[in-house]
C-alpha positions as CSV (number, residue, x, y, z in Angstrom):
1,X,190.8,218.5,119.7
2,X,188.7,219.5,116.0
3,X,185.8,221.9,116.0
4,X,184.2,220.3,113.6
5,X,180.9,221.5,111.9
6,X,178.0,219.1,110.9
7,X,175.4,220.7,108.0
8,X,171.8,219.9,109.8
9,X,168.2,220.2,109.9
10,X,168.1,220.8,113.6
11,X,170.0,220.7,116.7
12,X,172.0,217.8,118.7
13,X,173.6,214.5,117.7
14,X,170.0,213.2,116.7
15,X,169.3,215.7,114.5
16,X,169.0,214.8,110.8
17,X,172.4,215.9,108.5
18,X,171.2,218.8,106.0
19,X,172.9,218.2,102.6
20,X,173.0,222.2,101.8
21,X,175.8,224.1,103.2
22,X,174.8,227.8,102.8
23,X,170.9,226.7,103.1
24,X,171.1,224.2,106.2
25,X,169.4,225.3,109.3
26,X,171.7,224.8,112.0
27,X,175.7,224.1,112.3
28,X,176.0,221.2,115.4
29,X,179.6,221.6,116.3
30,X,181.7,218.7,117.8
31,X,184.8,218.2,120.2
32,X,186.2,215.3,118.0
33,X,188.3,214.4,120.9
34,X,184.9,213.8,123.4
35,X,182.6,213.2,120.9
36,X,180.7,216.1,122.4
37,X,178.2,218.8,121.1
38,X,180.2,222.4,121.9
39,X,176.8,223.8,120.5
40,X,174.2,224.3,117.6
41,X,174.4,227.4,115.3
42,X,171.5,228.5,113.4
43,X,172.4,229.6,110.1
44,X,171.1,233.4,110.0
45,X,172.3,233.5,106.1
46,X,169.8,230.7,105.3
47,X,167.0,232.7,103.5
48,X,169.7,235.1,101.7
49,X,168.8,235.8,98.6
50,X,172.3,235.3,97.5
51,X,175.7,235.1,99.2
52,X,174.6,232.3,101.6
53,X,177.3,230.0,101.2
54,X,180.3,233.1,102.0
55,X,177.9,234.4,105.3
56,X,177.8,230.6,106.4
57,X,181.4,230.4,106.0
58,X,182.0,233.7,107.6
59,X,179.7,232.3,110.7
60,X,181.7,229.0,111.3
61,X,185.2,231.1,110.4
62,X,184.2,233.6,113.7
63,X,183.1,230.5,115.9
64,X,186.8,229.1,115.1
65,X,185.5,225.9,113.2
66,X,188.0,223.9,111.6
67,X,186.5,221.8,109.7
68,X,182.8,221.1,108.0
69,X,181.3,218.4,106.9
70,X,178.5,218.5,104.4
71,X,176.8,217.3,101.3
72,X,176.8,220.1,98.6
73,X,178.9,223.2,98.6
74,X,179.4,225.8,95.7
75,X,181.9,227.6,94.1
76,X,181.9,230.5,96.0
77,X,181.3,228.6,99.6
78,X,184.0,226.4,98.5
79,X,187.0,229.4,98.2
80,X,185.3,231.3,101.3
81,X,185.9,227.8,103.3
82,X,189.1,228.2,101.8
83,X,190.2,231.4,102.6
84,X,189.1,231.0,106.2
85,X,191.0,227.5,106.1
86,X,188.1,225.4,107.1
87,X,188.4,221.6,105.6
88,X,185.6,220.6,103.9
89,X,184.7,217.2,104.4
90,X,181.7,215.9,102.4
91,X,179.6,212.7,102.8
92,X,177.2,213.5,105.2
93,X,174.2,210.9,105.8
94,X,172.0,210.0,108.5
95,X,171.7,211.9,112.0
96,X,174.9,213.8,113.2
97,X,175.7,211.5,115.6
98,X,176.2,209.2,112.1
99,X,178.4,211.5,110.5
100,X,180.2,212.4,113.2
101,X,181.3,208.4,113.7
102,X,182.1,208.1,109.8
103,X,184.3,211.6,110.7
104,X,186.2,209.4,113.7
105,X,186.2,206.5,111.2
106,X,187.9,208.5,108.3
107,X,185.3,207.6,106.0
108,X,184.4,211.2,105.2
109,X,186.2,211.8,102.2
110,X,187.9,215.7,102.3
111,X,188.1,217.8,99.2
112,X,191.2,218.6,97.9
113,X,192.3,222.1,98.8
114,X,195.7,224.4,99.0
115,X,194.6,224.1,102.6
């Protein structure tokens, strides 16, 4: 089993992907092994002013995520993801449910890391 965290614009496996990491309203994370939704986190670091990207990693580090998958991701989101050794898949279209089947599929391609 994967915790694996889907960037989104709401909650569940029908909920739109959200191509912002730092700035995405809700986390969905999946059981890759069942396919299952473990749960939705909102992202309280959304409307930071700066520093979004590090809180949102911080977030999914503390819910024992191992691994996102998202559309953009900055420099500093990128080594926080890092540091917490999170892989960072990228990719993300559709619905989570969509995402989530590319995931299983390998067709997410990961970003290289010393991960």
């Amino acid at each position: 089993m994967m915790k694996l965290a889907i960037c989104s614009q709401g909650e569940g496996l029908e909920a739109d992907v959200d191509l912002r990491f730092g700035r995405c309203s809700y986390f969905v994370i999946v059981d890759t092994l069942t396919k299952e939704v473990i749960g939705s986190l909102a992202n309280s670091g959304q409307d930071m002013s700066g520093g979004a990207g590090p809180q949102a990693a911080q977030l999914l580090s503390n819910s024992d995520v191992e691994a996102i998958a998202l559309g953009n991701v900055g420099p500093k989101a990128a080594t926080a993801l890092e540091a917490s050794r999170i892989k960072v898949y990228t990719g993300v279209e559709g619905t989570v449910g969509q995402t989530l089947q590319k995931f299983l599929d390998g067709k997410l391609p990961s970003l290289p890391g010393k991960i």
